[in-house]
N, C-alpha and C positions, 0 to 999 in steps of 0.2 A: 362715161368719160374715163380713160386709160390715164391711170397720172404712177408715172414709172421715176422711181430716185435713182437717177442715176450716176449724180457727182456728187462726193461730200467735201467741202473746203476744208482744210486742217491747216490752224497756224503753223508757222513753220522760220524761229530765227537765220537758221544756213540752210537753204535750199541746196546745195549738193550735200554736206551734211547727211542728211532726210533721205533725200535720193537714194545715198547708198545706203541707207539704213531700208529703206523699202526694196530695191533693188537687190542688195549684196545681203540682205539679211534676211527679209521675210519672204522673198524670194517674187515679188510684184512684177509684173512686166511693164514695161517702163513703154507709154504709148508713146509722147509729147513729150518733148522739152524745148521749148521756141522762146523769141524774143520779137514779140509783133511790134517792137517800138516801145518809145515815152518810159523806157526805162521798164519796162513791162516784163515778165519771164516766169511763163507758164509749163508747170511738169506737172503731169497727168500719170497717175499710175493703177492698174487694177490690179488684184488678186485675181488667181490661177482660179478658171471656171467663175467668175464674179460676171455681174452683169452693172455693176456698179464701181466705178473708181472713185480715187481720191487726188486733189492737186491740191499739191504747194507751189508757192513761186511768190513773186515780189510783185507787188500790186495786185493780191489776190484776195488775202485776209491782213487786217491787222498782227504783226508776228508779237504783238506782244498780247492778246487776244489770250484769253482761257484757254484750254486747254478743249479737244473734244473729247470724252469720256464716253468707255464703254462701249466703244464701237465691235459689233460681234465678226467674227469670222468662223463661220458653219464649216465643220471639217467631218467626216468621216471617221477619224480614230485620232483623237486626242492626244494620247500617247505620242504616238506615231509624229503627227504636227509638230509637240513640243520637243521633243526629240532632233529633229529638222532645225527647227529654230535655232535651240542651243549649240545645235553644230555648225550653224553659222552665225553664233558669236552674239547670237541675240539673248537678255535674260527673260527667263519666262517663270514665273512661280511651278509651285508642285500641283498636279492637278486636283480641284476639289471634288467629291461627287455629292452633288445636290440631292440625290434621292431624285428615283422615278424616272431611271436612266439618262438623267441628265449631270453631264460633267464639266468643267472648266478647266482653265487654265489659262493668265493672265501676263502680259508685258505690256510696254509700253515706250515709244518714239523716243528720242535725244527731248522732245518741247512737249513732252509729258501726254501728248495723245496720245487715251488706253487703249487698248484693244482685249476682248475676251476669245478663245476659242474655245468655242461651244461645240459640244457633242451630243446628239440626240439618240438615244436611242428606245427603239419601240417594240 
């Protein structure tokens, strides 16, 4: 049995807000943003190369809901990533190095979902 993740809910108080923050900032491509009714308004977004998205919207998650923590983004050169970010406006910490080629570097959403971007190297 194939069992593939392929959406994570993340609360979310201002869904345009969020939007541009994943959009205008971490640079996400913006699949979805519809309104199927009952008040209902769904934005779907993935990262570049992901096989996995994320939606905010209203009637999706509780927006006053914790926080989702530590969510990774696998990049290629770390550096490079944070670099990206903070040139659109996004804060990212300095990056750490873990030992055993593995490195970090951390931000996080307007509604406190973190995010790590993780560097593997071998």
């Amino acid at each position: 049995m194939d069992m593939r993740l392929e959406l994570v809910p993340l609360p979310s108080t201002d869904v345009d807000r969020s939007k541009a923050f994943y959009v205008d900032g971490v640079g996400f491509t913006l699949d979805h943003d519809v309104e199927p009714g009952n008040g209902m308004r769904v934005v779907q977004l993935t990262p570049p190369g992901s096989a996995c998205s994320i939606v905010i919207g209203v009637g999706i998650s509780d927006p006053h809901a914790a926080p989702v923590l530590n969510l990774h983004l696998v990049v290629g050169d770390v550096d490079a990533a944070r670099r990206e970010l903070i040139g659109n406006g996004v804060e990212v910490s300095d990056v750490h190095d873990m030992g055993g080629g593995i490195r970090y570097a951390y931000f996080s959403d307007p509604d406190g979902n973190s995010w790590a971007l993780q560097q593997i190297s071998v």
